[in-house]
C-alpha positions as a printed Julia matrix, in Angstrom:
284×3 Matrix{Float64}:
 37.87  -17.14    1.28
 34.9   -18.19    3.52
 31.65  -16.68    3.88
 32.84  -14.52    7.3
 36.3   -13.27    5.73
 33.99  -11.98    2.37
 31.13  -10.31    4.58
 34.15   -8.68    6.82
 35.71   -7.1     3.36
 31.88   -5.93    2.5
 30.9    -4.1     5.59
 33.56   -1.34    4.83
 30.52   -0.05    2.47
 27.41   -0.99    3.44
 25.35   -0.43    6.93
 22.74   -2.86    8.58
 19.05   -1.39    8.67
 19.39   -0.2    12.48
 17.17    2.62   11.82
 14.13    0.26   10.64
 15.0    -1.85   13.65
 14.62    0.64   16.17
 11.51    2.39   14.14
  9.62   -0.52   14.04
 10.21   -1.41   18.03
  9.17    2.28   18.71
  5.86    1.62   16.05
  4.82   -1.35   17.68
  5.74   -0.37   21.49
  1.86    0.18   23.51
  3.05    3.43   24.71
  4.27    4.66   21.18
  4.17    8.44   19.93
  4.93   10.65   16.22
  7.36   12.6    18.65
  9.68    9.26   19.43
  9.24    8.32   16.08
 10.7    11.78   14.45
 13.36   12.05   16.71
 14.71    8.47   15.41
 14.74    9.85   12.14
 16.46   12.82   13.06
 19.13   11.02   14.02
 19.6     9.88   10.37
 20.55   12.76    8.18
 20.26   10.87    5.07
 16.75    9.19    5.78
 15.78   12.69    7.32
 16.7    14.79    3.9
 15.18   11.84    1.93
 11.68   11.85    3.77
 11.76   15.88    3.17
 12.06   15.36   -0.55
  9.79   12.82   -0.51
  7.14   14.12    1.15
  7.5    17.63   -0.55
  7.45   15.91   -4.13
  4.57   15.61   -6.7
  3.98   12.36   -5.64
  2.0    13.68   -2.42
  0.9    17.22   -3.56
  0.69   18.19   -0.48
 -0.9    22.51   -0.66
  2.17   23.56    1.73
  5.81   23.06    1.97
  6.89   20.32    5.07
  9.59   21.73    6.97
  9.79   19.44    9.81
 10.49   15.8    10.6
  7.88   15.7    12.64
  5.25   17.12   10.21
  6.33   14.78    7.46
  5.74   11.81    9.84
  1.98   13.22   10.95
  0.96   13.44    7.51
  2.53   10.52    5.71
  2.28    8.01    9.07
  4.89    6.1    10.88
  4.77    2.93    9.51
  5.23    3.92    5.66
  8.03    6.23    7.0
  9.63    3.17    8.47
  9.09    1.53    5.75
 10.61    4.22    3.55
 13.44    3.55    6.43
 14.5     0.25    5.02
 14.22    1.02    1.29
 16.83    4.25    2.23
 19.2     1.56    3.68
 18.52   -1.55    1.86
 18.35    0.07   -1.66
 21.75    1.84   -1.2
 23.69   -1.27   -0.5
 21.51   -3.13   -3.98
 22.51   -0.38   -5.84
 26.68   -1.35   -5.29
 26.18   -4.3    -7.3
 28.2    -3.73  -10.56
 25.59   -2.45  -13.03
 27.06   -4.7   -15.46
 26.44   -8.25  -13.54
 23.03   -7.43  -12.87
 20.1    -5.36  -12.89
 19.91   -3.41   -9.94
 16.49   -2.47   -9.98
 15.31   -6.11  -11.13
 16.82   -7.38   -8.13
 15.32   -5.05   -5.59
 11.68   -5.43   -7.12
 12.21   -9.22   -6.47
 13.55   -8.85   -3.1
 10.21   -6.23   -2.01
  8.17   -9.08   -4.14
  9.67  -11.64   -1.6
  8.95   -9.06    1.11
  5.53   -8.26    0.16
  4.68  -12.43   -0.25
  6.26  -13.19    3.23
  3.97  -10.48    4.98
  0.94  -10.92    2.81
  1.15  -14.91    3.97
  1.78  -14.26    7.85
 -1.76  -12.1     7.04
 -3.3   -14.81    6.07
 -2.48  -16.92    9.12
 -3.24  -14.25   11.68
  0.05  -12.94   12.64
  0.69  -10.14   14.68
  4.14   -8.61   13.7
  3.44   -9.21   10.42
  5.92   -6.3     9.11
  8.67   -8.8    10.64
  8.14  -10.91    7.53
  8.4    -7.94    5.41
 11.65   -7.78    6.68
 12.94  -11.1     6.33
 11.7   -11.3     2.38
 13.48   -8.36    1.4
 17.01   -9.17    3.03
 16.45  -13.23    1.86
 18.87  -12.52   -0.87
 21.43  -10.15    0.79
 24.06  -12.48    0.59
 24.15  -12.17   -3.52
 24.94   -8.69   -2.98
 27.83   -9.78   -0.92
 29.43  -12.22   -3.41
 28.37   -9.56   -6.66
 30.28   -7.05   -4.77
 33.4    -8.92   -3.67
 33.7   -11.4    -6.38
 31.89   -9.77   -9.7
 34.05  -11.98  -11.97
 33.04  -15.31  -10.83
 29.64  -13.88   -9.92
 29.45  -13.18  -13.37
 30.79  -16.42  -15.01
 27.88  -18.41  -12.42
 24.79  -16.09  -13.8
 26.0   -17.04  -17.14
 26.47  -20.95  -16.43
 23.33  -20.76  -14.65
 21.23  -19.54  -17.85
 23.43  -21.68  -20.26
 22.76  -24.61  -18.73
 19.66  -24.26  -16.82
 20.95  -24.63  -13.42
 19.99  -23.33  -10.19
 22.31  -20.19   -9.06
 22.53  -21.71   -5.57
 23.8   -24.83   -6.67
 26.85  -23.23   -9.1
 27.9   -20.9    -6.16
 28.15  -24.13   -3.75
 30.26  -25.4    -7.13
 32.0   -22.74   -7.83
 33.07  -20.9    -3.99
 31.72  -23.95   -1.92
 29.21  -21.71   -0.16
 26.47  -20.09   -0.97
 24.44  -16.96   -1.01
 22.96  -18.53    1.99
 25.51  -19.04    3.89
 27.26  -15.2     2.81
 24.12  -13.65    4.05
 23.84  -15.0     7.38
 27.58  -14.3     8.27
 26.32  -10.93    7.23
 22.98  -10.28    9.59
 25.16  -12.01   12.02
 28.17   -9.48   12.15
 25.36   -6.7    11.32
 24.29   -8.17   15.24
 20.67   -8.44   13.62
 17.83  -10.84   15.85
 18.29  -14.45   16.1
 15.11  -15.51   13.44
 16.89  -13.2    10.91
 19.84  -15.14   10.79
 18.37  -18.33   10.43
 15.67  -17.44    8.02
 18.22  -15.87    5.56
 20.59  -18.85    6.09
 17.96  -21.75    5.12
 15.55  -20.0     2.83
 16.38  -22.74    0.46
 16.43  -25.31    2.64
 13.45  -24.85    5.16
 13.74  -28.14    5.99
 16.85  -27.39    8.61
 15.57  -24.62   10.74
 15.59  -25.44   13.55
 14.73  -22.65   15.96
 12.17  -20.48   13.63
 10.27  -23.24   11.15
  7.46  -21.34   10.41
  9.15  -18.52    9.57
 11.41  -20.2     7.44
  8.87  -21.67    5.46
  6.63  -18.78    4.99
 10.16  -16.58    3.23
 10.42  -20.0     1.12
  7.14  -20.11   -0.13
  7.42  -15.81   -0.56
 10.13  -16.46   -2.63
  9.21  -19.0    -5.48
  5.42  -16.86   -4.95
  7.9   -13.67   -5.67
  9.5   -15.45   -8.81
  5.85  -16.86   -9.81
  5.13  -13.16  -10.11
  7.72  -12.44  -12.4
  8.28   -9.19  -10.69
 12.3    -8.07  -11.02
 14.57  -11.51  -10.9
 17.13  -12.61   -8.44
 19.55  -14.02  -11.06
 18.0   -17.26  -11.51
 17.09  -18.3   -14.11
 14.95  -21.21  -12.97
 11.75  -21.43  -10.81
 13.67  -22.78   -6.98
 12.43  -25.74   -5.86
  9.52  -25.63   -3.8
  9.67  -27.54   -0.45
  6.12  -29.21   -0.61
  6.47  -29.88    3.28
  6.95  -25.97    4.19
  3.74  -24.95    1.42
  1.69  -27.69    3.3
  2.54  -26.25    6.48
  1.15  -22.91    6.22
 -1.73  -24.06    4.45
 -2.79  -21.95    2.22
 -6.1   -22.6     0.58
 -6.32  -22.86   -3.12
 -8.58  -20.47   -3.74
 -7.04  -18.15   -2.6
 -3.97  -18.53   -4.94
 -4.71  -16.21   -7.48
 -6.31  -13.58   -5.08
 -2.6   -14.11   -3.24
 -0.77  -13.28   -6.65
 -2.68  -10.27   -7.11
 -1.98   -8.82   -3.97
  1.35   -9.93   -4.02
  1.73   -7.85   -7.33
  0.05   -4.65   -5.56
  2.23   -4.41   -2.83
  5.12   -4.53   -4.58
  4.51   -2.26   -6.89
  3.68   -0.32   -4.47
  6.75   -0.09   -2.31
  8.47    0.33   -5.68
  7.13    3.92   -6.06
  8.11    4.5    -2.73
 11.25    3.41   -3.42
 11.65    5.54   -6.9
 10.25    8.25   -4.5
 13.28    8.63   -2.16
 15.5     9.04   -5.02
 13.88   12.01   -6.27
 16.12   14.56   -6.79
 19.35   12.64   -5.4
């Protein structure tokens, strides 16, 4: 098996974030409007019934019942309802991992760490589309889904050689299936038809060192990453600290003293996006 054949057999039960995609390009267009926005939604029964609940929960206690789409996106505001988009698409393809390989909800709260470090650090150098990086640290691991999900058994015997013997995951599943997660979840964003930088952020998030075409980006989901484990917010499986490319860190320059302030943000956001997440699934 190769990393295309083992994405082919997963994408019988799990569907690429086209919705965010498409929100976020509406969100960001000059000429864009609530009405454009609710009528994507609408076109997604499940993310329409979800935003419904969510928005008529206790969490908002909001004096009236929402009935509408387009009332739910006036009062709660586009971009958290795209945001909500990719934790309704994302979250239901973490939560086929076999409960018994790994925590499901440890995972995702270290993938939205890795989200929430990527976009906090393309702040801090003045990028625009900063909700781009958002989107590459959440999906950085989405190849370990793949493998959990198509092979649980040696999945399962690598997370255990992996704590046993102190060992980086990515270096027993090179071992073990000679590929990696890496390589799994780049077949995958490529088959999903995602952009270009996706691809190749996902594919050398461990290695920033050979992208090519989208460096910077690269290094800033690196850094996100060992930032996201630094955290200790959820886990990926590993049960070591990745290596940090000093090269990529020095690159985006990130002062110092700003470290902790970094962290603390870091910490906010995510926990943050986890009660939106533990928001959609309210009475699912």
């Amino acid at each position: 098996m190769n990393p295309e054949t083992m994405v082919q057999a997963f994408k019988a039960c799990a569907s690429p974030p086209v919705i965010y995609l498409r929100l976020n390009e509406e969100i960001n267009h000059p000429d864009s409007s609530l009405g454009r926005v609710g009528k994507i939604i609408g076109e997604d029964a499940s993310l329409s019934a979800r935003l419904l609940r969510l928005v008529n929960s206790s969490f908002y206690g909001f004096p009236q019942r929402i009935g509408t789409i387009n009332e739910a996106v006036f009062l709660v505001g586009s971009r958290q309802v795209r945001d909500l988009a990719l934790v309704t698409t994302l979250k239901s393809s973490f939560g086929s991992i076999p409960r018994d390989l790994i925590d499901t909800e440890s995972f995702w709260l270290h993938s939205l760490a890795c989200g929430a470090a990527a976009k906090l650090i393309a702040q801090s150098m003045g990028k625009q589309d900063v909700e781009r990086y958002f989107l590459l640290g959440v999906m950085h691991d989405i190849g370990r889904i793949v493998m959990f999900n198509m092979e649980p058994i040696r999945s399962e015997a690598i997370l255990r050689r992996a704590r046993s013997e102190a060992r980086s995951l990515t270096d027993l599943e090179h071992e073990v299936f000679g590929f990696t997660h890496a390589q799994v979840g780049r077949a995958l964003t490529e088959q999903w038809r995602l952009p270009v930088f996706l691809n190749e952020v996902v594919r050398y998030h461990h290695s920033p060192e050979r992208a090519s075409s989208f460096p910077e980006e690269t290094a800033i989901v690196h850094t996100a990453d060992i930032l996201a484990h630094a955290v200790q917010l959820g886990a990926s499986g590993e049960s070591i600290l990745p290596a940090l490319h000093r090269p990529s860190w020095e690159r985006l320059m990130i002062p110092t003293a700003g470290i902790e302030r970094l962290m603390r943000s870091i910490h906010e956001e995510t926990t943050a996006m986890a009660w939106l997440s533990s928001a959609t699934e309210i009475g699912a």
